[in-house]
C-alpha positions as CSV (number, residue, x, y, z in Angstrom):
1,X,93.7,91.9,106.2
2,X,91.8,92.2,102.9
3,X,93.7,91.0,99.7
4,X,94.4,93.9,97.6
5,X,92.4,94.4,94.8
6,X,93.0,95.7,91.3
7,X,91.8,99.5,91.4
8,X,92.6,100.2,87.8
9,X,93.1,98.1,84.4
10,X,96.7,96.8,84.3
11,X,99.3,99.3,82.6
12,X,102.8,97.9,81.7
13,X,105.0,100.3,83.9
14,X,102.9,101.2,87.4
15,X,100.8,98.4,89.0
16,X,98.0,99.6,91.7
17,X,96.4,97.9,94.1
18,X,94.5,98.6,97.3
19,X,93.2,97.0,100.1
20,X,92.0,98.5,103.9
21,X,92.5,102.0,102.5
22,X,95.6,101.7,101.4
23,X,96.9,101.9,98.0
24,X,100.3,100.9,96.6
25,X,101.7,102.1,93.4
26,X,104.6,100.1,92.0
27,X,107.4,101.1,89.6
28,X,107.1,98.3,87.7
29,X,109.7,98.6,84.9
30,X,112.8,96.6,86.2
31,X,114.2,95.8,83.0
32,X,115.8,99.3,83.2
33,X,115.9,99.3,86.6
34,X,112.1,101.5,87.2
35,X,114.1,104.7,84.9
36,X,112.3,107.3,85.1
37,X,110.6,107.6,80.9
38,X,107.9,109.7,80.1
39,X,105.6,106.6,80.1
40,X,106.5,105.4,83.2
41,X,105.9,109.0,84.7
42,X,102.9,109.6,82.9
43,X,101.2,106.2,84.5
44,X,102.4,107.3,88.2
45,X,100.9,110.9,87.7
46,X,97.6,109.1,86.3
47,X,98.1,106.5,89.5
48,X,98.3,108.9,92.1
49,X,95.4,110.8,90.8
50,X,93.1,108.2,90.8
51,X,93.9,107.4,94.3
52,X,94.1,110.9,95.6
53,X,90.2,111.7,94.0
54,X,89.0,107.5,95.7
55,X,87.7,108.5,98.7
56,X,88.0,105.1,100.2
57,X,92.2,105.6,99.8
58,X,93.5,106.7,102.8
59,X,97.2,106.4,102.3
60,X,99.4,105.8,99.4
61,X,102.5,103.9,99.3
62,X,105.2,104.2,96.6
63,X,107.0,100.8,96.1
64,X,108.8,98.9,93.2
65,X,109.5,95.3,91.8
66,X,112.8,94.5,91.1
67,X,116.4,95.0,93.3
68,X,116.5,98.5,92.4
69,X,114.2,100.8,93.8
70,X,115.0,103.8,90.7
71,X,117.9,104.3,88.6
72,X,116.9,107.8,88.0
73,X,116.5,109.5,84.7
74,X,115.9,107.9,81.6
75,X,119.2,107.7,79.9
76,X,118.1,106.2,76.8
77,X,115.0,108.2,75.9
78,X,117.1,111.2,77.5
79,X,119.5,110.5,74.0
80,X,116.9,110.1,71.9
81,X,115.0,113.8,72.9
82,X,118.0,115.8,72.4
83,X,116.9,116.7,69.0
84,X,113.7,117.6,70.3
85,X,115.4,119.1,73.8
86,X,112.1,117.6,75.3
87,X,114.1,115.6,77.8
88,X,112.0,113.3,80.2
89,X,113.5,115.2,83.3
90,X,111.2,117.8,82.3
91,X,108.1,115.8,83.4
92,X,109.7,115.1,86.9
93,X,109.0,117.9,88.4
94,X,105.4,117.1,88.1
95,X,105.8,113.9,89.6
96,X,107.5,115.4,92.6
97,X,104.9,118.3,93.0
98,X,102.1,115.7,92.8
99,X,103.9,113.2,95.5
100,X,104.6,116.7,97.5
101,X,101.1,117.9,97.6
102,X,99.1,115.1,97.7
103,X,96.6,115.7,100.6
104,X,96.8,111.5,101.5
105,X,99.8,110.6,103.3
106,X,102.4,108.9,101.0
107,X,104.9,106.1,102.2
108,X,107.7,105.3,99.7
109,X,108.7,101.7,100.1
110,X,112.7,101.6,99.5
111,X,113.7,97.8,99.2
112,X,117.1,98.7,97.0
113,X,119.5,101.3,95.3
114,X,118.1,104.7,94.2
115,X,119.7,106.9,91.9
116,X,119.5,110.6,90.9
117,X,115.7,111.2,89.9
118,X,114.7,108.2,92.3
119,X,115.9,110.0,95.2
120,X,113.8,113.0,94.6
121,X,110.7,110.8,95.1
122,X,112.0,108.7,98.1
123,X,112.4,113.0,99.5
124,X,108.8,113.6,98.3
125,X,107.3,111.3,100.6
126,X,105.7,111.9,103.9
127,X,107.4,109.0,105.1
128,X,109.9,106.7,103.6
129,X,111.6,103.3,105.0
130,X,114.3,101.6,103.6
131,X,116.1,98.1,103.4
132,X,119.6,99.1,105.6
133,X,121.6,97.7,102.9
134,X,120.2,100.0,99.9
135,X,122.2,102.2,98.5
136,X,122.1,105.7,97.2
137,X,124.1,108.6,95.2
138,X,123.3,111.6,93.5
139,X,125.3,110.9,90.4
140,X,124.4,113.8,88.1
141,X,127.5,115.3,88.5
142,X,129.7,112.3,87.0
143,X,127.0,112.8,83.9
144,X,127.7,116.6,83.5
145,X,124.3,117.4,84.8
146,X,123.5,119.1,87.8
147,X,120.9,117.2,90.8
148,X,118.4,120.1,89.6
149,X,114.5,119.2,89.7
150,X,114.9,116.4,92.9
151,X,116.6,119.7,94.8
152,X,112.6,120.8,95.2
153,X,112.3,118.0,97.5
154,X,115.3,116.9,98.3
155,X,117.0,120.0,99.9
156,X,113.9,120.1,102.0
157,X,115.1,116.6,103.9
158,X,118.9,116.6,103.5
159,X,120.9,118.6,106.4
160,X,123.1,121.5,104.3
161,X,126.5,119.7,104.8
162,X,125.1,116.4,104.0
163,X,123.5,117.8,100.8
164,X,126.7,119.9,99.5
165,X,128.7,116.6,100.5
166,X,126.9,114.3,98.5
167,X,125.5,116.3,95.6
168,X,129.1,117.0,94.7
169,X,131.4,113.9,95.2
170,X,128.0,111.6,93.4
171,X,129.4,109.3,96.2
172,X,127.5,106.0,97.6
173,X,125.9,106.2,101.1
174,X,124.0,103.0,102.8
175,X,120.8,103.5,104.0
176,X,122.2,104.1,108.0
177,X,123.6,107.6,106.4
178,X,119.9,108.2,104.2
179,X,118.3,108.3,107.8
180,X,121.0,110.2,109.6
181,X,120.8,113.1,107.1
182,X,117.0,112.9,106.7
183,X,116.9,111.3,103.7
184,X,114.7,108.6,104.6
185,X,112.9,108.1,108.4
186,X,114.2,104.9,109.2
187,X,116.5,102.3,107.6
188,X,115.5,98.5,108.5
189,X,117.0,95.3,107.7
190,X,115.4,93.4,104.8
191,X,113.6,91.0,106.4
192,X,111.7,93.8,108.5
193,X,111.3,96.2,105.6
194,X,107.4,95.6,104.9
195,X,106.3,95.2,108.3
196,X,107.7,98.2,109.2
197,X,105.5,99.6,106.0
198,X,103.0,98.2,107.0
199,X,102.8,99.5,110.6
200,X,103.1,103.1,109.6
201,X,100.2,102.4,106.9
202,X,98.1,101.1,109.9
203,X,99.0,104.3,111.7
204,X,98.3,106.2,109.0
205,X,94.7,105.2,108.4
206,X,93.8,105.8,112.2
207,X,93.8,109.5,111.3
208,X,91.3,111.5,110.2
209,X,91.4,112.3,106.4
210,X,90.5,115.9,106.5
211,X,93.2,116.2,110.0
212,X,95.8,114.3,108.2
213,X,95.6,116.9,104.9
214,X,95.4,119.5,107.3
215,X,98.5,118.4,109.0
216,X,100.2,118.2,105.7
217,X,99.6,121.6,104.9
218,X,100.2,122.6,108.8
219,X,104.3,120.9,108.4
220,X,104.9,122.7,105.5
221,X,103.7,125.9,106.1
222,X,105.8,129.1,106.6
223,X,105.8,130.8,110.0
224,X,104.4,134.3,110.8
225,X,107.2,136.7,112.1
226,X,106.5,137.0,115.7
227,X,105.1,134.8,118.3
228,X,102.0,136.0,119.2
229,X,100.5,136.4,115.0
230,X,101.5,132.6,115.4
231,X,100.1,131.7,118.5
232,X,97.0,133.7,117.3
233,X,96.8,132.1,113.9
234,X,97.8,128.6,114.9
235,X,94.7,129.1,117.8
236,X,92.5,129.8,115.1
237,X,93.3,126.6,113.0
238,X,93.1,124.5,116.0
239,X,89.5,125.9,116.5
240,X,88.7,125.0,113.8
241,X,89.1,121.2,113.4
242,X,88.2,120.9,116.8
243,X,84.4,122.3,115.5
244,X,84.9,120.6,112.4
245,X,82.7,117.3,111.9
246,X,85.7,115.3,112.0
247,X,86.8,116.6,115.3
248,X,83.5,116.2,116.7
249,X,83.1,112.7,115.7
250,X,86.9,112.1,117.2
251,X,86.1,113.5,120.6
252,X,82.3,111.5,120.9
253,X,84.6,108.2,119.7
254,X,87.1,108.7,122.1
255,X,84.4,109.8,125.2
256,X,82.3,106.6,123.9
257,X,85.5,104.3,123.8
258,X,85.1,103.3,120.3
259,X,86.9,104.0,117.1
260,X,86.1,106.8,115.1
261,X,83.4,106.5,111.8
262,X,86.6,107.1,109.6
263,X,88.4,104.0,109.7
264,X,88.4,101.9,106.9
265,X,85.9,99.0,107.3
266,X,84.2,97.6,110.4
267,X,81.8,98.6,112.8
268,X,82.2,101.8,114.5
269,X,79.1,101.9,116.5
């Protein structure tokens, strides 16, 4: 595999690399524990954008330095705005709406404890592995504060008893639980953590770009009140791709026996 390369100049909070289509962005801030600060938000957003517009990016994966994966808000800028009442939550739900809707697949990378705020982007992601032994809790309730924002992406995962359950004891769970409730898709032991990331990203970039945004959208997407509006609409969707240029370069590659022109590098004949 190609060695990543630097895809932007260095900034003191997120780091970005990518390499084979693949670009990592990692919460880089463990001196208090990747908390989520206005600058530290404000360099993901920037991040993400840069590999969501690179058309050579195929998938993006969400990662972090450090034993803790987020702490959550920032609790000491979050003291300092309250003259201002410009708290840094407020930016959150930008971040979360960005990871939500980004038309590249994103993999979130979970190699510790996640807190609060940093569980709302572990729920944003398409997919998201974790070390077994990580741990997580929705603490806002033992601040006063209420798990708010992260509820946009979080409540869209979590199975309703799970959610009421945790949101308001702020207990610990292990990362066996974060899978069994949906939090996460699967929950590894350490020492398979990245190859199990790294398998998923090698998925990943076997799809087509335009197919996987279109999948995206087709997960998310609300469903049309009777069966045969659905059948009909979904028939028309699937038509399409299929006459798309993607869809006719995926049915010549598989008839030829070759892989598809859309995969990063090599030859595809």
């Amino acid at each position: 595999m190609d060695e990543p390369r630097p895809t932007r100049s260095a900034q003191p909070l997120i780091r970005t690399a990518t390499a084979a289509g693949i670009t990592t962005l990692t919460l880089d801030s463990p001196g208090n524990r990747n908390a989520l600060s206005t600058p530290l938000m404000t360099e993901l957003l920037a991040g993400l954008a840069e590999a969501v517009a690179d058309p050579q990016v195929r998938v993006v994966v969400l990662s972090h330095t450090g034993p803790v994966f987020s702490s959550g808000a920032d609790l000491k800028e979050t003291a300092e705005a309250y003259a201002t009442r410009q708290v840094p939550v407020g930016m959150l739900g930008d971040v979360l709406a960005a990871l939500w809707e980004c038309p590249k697949p994103v993999v979130a990378r979970v190699a510790g404890p996640a807190r609060a705020g940093g569980l709302g982007l572990i729920a944003a992601a398409d997919i998201a592995i974790c070390d077994a032994a990580a741990t997580f809790a929705f603490t806002e309730v033992r601040l006063g504060v209420v798990p708010a924002v992260i509820s946009a992406t979080v409540l869209r995962r979590l199975q309703p008893r799970a959610a009421a359950q945790l949101y308001l004891t702020g207990e610990l769970f292990d990362g066996a639980r974060a899978a069994q409730i949906g939090l996460v898709s699967a929950a590894v032991p350490a020492g398979e953590l990245d190859a199990a990331v790294a398998a998923s990203c090698t998925a990943l970039v076997r799809g087509a770009p335009g197919a996987l945004a279109g999948t995206k959208q087709l997960l998310r997407r609300t469903p049309a009140a009777d069966i045969r509006t659905e059948t009909a609409e979904l028939r028309e969707l699937s038509t399409g791709y299929f006459l798309s240029d993607e869809g006719r370069e995926g049915v010549r590659a598989f008839r030829d026996k070759r892989d598809p022109s859309w995969l990063p590098g090599g030859d595809h004949g």
